[in-house]
C-alpha positions in Angstrom: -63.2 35.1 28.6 -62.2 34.1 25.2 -61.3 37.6 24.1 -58.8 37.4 27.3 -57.1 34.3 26.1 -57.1 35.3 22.4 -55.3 38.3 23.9 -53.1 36.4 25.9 -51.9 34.2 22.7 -51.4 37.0 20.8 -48.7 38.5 23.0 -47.1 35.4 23.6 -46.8 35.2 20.0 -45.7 38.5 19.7 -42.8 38.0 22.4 -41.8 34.7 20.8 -41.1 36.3 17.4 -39.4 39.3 19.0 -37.2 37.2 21.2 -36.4 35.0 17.9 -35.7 38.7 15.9 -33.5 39.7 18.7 -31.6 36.5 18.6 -31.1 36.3 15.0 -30.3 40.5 14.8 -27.1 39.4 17.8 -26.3 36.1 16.1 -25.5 37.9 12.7 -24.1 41.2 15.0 -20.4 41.4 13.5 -17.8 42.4 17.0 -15.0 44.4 17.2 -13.0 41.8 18.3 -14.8 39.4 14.9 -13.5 42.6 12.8 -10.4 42.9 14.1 -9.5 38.8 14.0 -10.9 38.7 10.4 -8.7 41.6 9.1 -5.5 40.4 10.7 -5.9 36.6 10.1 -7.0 37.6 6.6 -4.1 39.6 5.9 -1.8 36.2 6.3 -4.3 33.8 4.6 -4.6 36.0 1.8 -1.1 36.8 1.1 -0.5 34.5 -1.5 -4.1 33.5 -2.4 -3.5 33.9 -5.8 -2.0 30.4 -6.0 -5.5 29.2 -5.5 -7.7 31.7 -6.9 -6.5 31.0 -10.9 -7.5 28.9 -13.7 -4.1 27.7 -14.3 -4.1 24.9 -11.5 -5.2 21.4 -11.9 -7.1 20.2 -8.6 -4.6 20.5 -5.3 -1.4 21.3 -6.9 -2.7 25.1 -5.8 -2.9 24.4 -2.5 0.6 22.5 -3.2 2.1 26.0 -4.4 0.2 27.9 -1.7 1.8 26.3 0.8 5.3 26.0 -0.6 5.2 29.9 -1.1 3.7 30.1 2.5 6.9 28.4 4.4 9.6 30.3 1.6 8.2 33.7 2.2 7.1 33.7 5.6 9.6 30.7 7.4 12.6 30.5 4.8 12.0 27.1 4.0 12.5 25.9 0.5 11.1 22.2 1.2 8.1 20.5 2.7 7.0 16.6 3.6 3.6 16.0 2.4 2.1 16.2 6.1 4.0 19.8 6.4 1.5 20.9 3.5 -1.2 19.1 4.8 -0.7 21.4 8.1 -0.1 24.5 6.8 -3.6 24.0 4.2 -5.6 23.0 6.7 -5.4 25.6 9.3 -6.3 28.1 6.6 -8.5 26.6 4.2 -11.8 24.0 5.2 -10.4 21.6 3.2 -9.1 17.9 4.2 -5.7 16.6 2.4 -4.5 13.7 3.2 -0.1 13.2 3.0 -1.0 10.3 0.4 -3.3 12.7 -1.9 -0.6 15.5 -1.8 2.1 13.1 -2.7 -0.1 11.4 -5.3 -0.6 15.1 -7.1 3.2 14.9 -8.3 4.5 17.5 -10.7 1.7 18.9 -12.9 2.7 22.0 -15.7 0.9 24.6 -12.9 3.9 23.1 -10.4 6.7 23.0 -13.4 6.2 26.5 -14.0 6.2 27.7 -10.3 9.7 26.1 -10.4 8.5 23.4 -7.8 10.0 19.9 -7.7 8.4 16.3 -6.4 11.3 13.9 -4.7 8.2 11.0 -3.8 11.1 8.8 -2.7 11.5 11.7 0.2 8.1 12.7 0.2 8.8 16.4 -0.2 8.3 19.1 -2.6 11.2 21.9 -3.2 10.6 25.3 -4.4 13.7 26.9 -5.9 13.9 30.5 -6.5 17.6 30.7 -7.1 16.7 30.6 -11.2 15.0 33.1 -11.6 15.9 36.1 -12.7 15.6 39.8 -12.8 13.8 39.6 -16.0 11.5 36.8 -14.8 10.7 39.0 -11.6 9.7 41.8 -14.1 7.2 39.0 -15.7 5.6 38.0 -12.4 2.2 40.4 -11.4 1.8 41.5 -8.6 -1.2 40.4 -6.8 -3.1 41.8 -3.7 -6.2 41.4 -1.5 -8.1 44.6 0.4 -11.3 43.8 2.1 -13.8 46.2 1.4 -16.8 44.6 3.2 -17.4 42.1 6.0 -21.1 40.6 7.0 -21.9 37.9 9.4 -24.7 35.3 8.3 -24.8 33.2 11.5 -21.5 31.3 12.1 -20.2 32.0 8.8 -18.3 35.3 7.9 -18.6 36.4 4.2 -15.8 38.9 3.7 -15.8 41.3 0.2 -12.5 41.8 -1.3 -11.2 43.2 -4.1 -8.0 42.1 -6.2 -5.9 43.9 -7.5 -3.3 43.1 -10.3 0.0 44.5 -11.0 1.4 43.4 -14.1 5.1 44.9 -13.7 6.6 45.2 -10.1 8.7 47.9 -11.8 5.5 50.1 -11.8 5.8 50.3 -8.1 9.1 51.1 -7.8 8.1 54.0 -10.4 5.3 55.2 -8.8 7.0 55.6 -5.1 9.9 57.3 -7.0 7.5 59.7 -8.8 5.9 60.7 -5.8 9.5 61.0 -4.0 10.5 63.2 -7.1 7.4 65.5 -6.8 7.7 66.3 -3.1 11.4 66.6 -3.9 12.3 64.3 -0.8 12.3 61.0 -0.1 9.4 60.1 2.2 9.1 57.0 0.3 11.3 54.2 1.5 11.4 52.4 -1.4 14.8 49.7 -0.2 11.9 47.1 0.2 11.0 47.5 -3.8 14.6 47.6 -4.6 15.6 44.5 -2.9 12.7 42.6 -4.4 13.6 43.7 -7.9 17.2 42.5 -7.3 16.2 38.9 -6.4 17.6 40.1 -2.6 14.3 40.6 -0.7 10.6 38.7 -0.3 7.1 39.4 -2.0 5.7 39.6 1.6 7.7 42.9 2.1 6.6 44.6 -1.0 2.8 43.6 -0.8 3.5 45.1 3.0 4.0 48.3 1.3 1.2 48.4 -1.2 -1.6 50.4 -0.1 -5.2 50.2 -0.8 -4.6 54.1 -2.4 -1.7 52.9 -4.1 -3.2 49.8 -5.9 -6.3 52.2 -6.7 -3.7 54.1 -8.7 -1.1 51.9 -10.2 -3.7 48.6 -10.5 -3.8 47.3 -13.9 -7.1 45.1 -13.5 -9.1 44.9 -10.3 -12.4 42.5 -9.3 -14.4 42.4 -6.8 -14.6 38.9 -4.9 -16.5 37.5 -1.9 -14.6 34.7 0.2 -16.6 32.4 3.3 -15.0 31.8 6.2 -15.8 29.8 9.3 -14.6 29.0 12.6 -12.2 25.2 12.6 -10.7 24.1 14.9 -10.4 27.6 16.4 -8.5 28.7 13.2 -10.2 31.4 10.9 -10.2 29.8 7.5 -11.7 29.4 4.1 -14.8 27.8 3.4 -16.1 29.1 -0.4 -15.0 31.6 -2.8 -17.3 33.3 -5.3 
């Protein structure tokens, strides 16, 4: 009789462990539909990262920048309240800012030299991008984000990307008219680069371009780093970078 119940326990045990294997293995079971929302969404939350992932920025005046780049290259606006960055932070990054700490960050030398301006009597910061030139655009890198691994620990997502660096946008005008050059047609449409150089057209459009293949080739530093994100509010957005 006791061998029978010792047998008994055993399996139960047995099932309860494989039942809690199965539901861990499906818990941290990365969908098609999770691959495909992180790749898109990432794609926009990453397109001007950079702003955030530096060591030039002095506490939120990143996310100040990231979100004033955001609205200028995405929506054409040149201007937003406090609560306007507030908004567009939050639904990308797990972070809470209220309008008072944005306002209270001012104009720090990270801001200055991003050509962004406080007015705290209106409660907005501008972004101008009517001085800079030609030879400033030649000065600014290039910066992009390719995911190169995602895993799924539970309800968090850690997603693998690497960065890669352009120093001179010039180089990617060169490269596309190299290759243009060697197949002696032009396959390359390379108006996007143009207009960009010439003060006449938006990053977004020239990072559109960049391919991982390209960047493997014209990248002049590249590092590998692994970003959280989580489920808010039904937004994708950041939760730690390493």
């Amino acid at each position: 009789m006791k061998k029978n119940y010792l047998i008994i326990a055993v399996g139960l045990i047995f099932i309860v462990v494989l039942l809690i294997i199965l539901f861990v293995v499906k818990n941290n079971k990365l969908t098609n539909l999770e691959k495909i929302k992180i790749e898109d969404t990432s794609k926009d939350i990453m397109m001007f990262y950079e702003e955030i992932d530096n060591n030039e920025i002095e506490g939120k005046d990143g996310y100040i920048a990231y979100a004033l780049e955001y609205a200028y290259n995405i929506n054409n606006k040149e201007e937003l309240t406090s609560r306007e960055i507030k908004e567009i932070i939050e639904k990308r990054f797990n972070i809470e800012l209220s309008p008072e700490e944005i306002k209270g960050v001012g104009v720090t030398p990270y801001l200055l030299n991003k050509n962004i301006s406080h007015y705290p009597e209106e409660d907005k910061y501008a972004i101008n991008k009517d001085i800079i030139t030609q030879q400033d655009i030649a000065n600014i890198p290039i910066i992009k984000y390719e995911i190169e691994k995602i895993e799924k620990k539970g309800k968090k997502y850690y997603v693998t990307f690497t960065k890669y660096t352009v120093n001179n946008p010039y180089e990617i005008l060169n490269f596309y008219n190299d290759k243009n050059a060697e197949n002696d047609t032009n396959n390359y449409d390379t108006s996007s680069i143009h207009k960009y150089l010439i003060r006449e057209g938006k990053i977004t459009s020239l990072k559109e371009i960049l391919t991982k293949e390209v960047l493997e080739d014209i990248s002049d530093d590249k590092k590998s780093i692994q970003i959280t994100f989580i489920i808010k509010d039904d937004n994708l957005v950041i939760d730690e970078t390493k």
